[in-house]
C-alpha positions as CSV (number, residue, x, y, z in Angstrom):
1,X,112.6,99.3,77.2
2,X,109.6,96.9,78.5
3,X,107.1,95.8,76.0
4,X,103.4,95.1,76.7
5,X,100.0,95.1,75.7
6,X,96.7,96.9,76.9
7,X,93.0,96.0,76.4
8,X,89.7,97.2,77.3
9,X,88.3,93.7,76.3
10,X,86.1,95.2,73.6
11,X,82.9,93.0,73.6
12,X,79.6,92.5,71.8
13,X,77.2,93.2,74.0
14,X,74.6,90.0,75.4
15,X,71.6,92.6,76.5
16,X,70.5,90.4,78.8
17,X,70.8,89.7,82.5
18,X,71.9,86.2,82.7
19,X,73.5,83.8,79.9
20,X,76.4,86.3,79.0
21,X,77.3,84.1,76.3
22,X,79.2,86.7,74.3
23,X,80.9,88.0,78.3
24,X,82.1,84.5,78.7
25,X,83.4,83.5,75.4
26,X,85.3,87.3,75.5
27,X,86.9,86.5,79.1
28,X,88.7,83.5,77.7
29,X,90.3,84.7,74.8
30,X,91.4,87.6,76.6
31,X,92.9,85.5,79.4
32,X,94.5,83.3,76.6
33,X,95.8,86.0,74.6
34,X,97.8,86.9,78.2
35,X,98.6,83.6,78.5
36,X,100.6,83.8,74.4
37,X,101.9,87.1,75.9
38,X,104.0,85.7,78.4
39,X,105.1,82.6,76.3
40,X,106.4,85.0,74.1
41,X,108.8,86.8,76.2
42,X,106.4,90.8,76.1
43,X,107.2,92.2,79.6
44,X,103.5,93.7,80.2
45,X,99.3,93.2,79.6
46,X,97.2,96.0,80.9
47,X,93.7,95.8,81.1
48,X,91.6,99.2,81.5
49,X,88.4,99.9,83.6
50,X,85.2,100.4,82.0
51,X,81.2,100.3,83.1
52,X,80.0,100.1,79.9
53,X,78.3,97.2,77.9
54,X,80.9,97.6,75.1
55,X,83.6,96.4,77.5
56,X,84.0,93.2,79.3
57,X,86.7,94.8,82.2
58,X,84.8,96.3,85.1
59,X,87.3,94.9,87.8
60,X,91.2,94.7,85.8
61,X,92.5,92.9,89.1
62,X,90.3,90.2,89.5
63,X,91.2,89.1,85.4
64,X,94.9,89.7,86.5
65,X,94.5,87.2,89.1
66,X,93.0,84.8,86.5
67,X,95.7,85.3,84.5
68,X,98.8,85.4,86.9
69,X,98.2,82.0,88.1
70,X,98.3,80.6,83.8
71,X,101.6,82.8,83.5
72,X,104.9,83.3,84.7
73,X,107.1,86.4,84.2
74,X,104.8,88.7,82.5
75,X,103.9,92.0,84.4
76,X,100.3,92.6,85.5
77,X,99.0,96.1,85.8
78,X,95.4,98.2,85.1
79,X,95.6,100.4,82.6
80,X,93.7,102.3,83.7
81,X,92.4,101.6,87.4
82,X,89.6,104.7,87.5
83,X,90.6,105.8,91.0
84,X,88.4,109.1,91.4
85,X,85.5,106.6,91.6
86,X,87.4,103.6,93.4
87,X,88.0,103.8,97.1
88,X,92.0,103.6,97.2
89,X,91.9,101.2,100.5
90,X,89.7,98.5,98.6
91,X,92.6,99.2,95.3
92,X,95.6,98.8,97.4
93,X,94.2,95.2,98.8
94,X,92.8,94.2,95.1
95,X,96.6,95.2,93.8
96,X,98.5,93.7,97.0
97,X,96.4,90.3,97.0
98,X,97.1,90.4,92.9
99,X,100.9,90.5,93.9
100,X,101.1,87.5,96.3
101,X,99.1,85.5,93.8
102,X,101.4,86.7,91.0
103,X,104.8,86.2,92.9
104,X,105.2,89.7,92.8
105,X,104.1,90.7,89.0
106,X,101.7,93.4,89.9
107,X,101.0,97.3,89.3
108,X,98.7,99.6,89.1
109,X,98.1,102.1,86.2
110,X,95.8,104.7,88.0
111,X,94.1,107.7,86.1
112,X,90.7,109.8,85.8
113,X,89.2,108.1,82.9
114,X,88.3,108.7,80.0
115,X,84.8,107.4,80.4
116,X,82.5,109.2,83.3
117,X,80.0,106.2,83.6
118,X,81.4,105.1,86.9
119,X,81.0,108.6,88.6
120,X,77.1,108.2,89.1
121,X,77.6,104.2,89.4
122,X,79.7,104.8,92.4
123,X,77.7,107.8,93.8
124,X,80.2,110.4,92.7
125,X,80.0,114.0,91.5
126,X,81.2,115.3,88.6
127,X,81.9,118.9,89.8
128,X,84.5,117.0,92.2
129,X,86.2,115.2,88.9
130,X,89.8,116.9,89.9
131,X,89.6,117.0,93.1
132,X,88.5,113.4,93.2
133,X,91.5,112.0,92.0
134,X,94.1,114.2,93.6
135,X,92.8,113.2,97.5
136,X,92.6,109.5,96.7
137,X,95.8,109.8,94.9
138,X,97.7,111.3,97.9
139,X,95.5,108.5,100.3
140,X,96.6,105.6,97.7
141,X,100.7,106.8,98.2
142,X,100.5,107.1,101.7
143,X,99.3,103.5,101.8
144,X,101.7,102.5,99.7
145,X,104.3,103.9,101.4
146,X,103.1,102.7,105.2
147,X,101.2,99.3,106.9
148,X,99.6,102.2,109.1
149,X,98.0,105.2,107.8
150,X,96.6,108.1,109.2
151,X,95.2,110.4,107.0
152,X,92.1,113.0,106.1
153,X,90.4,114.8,103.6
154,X,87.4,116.2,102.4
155,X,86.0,113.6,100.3
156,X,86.3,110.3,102.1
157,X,86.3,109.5,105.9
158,X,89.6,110.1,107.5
159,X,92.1,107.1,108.4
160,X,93.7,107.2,112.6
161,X,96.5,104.2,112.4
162,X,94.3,102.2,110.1
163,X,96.6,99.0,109.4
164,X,95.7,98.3,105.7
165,X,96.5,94.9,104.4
166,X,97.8,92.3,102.9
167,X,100.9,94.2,101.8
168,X,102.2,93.2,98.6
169,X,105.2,90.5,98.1
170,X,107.1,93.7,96.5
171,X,108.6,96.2,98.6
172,X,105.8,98.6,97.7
173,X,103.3,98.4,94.4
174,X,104.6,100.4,91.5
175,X,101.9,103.0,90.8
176,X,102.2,105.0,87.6
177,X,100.4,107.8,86.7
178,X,97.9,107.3,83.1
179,X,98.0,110.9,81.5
180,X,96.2,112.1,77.9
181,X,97.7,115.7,77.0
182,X,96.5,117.8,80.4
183,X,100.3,119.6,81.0
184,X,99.1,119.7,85.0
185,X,98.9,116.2,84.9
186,X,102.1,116.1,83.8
187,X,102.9,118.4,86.4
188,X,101.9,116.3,88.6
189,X,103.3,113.0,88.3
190,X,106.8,114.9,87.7
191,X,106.8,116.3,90.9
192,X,105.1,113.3,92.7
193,X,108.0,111.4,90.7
194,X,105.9,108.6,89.3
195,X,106.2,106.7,86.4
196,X,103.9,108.2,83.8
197,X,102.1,106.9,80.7
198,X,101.0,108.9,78.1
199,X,98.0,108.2,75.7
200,X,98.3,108.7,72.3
201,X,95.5,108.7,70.0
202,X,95.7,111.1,67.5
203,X,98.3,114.5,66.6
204,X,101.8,113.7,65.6
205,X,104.3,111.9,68.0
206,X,106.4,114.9,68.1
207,X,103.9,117.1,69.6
208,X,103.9,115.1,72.7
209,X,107.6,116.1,73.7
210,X,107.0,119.4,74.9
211,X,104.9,117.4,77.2
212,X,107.1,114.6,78.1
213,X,109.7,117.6,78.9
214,X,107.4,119.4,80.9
215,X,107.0,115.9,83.2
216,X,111.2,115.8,83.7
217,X,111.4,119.5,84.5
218,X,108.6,119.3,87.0
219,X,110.5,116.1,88.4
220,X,113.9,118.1,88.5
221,X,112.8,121.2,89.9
222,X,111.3,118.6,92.9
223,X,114.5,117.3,93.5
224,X,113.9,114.2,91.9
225,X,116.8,112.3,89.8
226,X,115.2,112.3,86.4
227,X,117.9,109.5,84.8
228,X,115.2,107.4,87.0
229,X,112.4,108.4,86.1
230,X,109.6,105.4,84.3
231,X,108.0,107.2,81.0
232,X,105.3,105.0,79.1
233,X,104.2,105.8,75.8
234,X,100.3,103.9,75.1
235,X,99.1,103.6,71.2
236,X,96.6,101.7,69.8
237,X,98.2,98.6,68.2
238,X,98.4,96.0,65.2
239,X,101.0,93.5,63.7
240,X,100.3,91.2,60.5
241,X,102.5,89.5,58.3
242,X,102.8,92.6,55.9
243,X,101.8,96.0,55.9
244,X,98.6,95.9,53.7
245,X,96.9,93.0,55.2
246,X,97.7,95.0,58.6
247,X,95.8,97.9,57.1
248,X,93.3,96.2,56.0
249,X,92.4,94.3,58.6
250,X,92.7,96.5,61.3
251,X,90.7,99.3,59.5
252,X,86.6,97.8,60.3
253,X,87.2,97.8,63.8
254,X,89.3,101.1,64.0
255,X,86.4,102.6,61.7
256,X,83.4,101.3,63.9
257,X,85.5,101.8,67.8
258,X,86.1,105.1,66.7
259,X,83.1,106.3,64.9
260,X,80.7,105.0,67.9
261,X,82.7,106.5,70.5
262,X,82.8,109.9,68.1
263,X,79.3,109.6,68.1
264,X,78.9,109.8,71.7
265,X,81.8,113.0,72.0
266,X,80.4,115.0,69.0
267,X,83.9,114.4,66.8
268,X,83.6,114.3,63.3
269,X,83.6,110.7,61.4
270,X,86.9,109.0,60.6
271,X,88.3,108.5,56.7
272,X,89.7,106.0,55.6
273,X,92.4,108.5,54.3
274,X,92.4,109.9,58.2
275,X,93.7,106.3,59.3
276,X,96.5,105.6,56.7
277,X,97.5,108.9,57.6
278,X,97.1,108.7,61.0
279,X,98.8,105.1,60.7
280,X,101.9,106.6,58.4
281,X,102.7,109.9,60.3
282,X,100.8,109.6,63.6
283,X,100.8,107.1,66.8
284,X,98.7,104.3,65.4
285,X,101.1,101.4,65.2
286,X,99.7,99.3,62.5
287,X,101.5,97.5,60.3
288,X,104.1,94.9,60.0
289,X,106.7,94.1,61.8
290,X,109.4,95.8,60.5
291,X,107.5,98.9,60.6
292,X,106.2,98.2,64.4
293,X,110.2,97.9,65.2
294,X,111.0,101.3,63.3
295,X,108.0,103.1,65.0
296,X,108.7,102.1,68.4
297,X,112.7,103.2,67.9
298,X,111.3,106.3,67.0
299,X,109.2,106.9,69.7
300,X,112.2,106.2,71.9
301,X,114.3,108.5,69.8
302,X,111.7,111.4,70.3
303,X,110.7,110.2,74.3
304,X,113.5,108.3,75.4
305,X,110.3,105.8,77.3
306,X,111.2,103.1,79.3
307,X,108.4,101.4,78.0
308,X,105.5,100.8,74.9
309,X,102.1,99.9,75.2
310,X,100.5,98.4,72.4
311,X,96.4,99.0,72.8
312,X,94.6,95.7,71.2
313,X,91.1,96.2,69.8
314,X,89.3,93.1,70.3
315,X,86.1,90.9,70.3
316,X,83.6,91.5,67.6
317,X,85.9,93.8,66.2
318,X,88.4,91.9,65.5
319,X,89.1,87.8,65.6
320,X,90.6,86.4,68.3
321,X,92.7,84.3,66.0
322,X,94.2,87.2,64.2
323,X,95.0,88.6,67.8
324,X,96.9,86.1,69.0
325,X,98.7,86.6,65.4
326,X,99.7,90.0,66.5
327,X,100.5,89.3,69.8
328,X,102.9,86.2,68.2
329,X,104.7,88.7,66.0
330,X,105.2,91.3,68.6
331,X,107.0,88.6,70.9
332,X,109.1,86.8,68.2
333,X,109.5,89.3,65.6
334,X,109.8,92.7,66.9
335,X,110.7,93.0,70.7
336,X,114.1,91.0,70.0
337,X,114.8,93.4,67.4
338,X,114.1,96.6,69.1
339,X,115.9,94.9,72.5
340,X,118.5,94.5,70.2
341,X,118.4,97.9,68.5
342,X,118.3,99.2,71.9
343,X,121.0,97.3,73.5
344,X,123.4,98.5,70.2
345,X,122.6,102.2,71.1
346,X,123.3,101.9,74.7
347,X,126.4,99.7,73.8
348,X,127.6,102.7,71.7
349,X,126.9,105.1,73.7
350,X,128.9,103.8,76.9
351,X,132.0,103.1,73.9
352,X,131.7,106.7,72.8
């Protein structure tokens, strides 16, 4: 199972047009705490697409870039790249330029969005939200899949042996599907046979699976050979030293991320009580190390994902020193022992 990271470089706003003092500062402890990612051995850092002023990450691939030429081995992928308001010609270049700078380290996360800010931004309507992402979806394949593309729709100009390019260093880009708890999303990326990602924010792990089966069944009644399929599972994410100091420390910015975007969806305000139980029983994956490892086995017990997200809160939210803490103990203390763990299983398994 791969290992990673996501962000949505969390930021205090500057509020002014020029002299993004706060931006600045942001950007390079988010490309250094990439930069500790690979040294450490994790196998992914996602960074998500806002238009916000509470997040820094507006264009993912351009930061990739920044950051594949100060790594070496670690995956580079959006998470997510909004592609109902992206044209998926312009994504495919961004992704396939990322790849040749990266030796072939790049991917692209692509989803709806949780946010609807780049709809009007863009020029996009709302009524067209579903519809939106299916066509570009389809048009963002079919580039993938050919230099030359002819193609049509109703919601972007049609393409008559349009060469697209560059092409990427890898065969073709992976491109995995970012789903919340929709079942025809699921649907979907089963039958398209992508590799899917599924958000967890609140609920009980095990209330996912009868999602997560609904995404193989849809890829076996296609045709597709499931024993391949990619399954991510994506939770927001903290490691210190021990399990009260995780709690602790992670609980200001969970309280105030949460609260301000409750605000804004009409949810009720979080507890204190809600997090630890939310942090004991559901997918918050705070705490330390040895409970990080035991969570993430577990996931795999209930999922059987080929990979974990961790979601970072950071910025003003949290200190960049007590990041790159986290990120240290999730590359030294607890991916060897779930690789291990992992490795034991399958060992046993192939014995038995």
């Amino acid at each position: 199972m791969e290992l990673g990271i996501s962000s949505f470089g969390e930021v205090n706003p500057d509020n002014k047009a020029g002299q993004a003092v706060n931006a600045h500062q942001r950007m390079q402890d988010l490309l250094e705490e990439i930069k500790l990612a690979d040294e450490v051995g994790l196998d992914v850092f996602a960074l998500g697409e806002h238009h916000r002023p509470d997040f820094i990450i507006s264009a993912p691939e351009v930061i990739l870039a920044a950051a594949a030429a100060q790594t070496k081995t670690i995956r580079l992928s959006s998470a997510v790249t909004v592609l109902s308001s992206a044209d998926p010609v312009r994504t495919f270049q961004n992704f396939a330029t990322l790849d040749l700078i990266s030796n072939g380290r790049a991917e692209i996360l692509a989803g709806r969005g949780s946010f609807t800010e780049s709809f009007p931004l863009f020029g996009y309507d709302l009524s067209d939200y579903n519809e939106l992402f299916t066509e570009k979806l389809n048009l963002l394949l079919a580039i993938n899949e050919s230099e030359k593309v002819t193609w049509s729709g109703k919601l972007r100009a049609p393409l008559k042996q349009a060469g697209i390019y560059p092409r990427p260093l890898q065969e073709k880009l992976p491109i995995w599907i970012a789903v919340g708890g929709t079942p025809a999303s699921a649907v979907r990326a089963g039958r398209l046979n992508l590799p899917m990602t599924v958000a967890m924010l609140g609920g009980t792990p095990e209330r996912f699976v009868p999602f997560i089966n609904l995404y193989r069944e849809s890829a076996a009644q296609a045709g597709h050979d499931v024993t391949k399929l990619q399954l991510a599972a994506n939770s927001q994410f903290y490691i210190a030293d021990d399990s009260q100091q995780a709690s602790n420390e992670f609980w200001p910015p969970y309280e105030l991320l949460m609260n301000r975007v409750g605000r804004e969806r009409g949810w009720p305000s979080i507890s204190r009580e809600q997090y630890e139980q939310t942090r004991k029983y559901g997918p918050l994956m705070v705490g330390s190390p040895q409970q990080v490892i035991d969570k993430i086995l577990h996931f795999h017990e209930l999922f059987q994902n080929t990979r974990y997200l961790g979601q970072m809160i950071g910025g003003h939210l949290i200190s960049h020193k007590q990041n790159l803490r986290s990120i240290e103990l999730f590359g030294t203390k607890v991916a060897p022992a779930v690789r291990k763990a992992l490795q034991s299983t399958s060992v046993e398994t192939v014995t038995v």
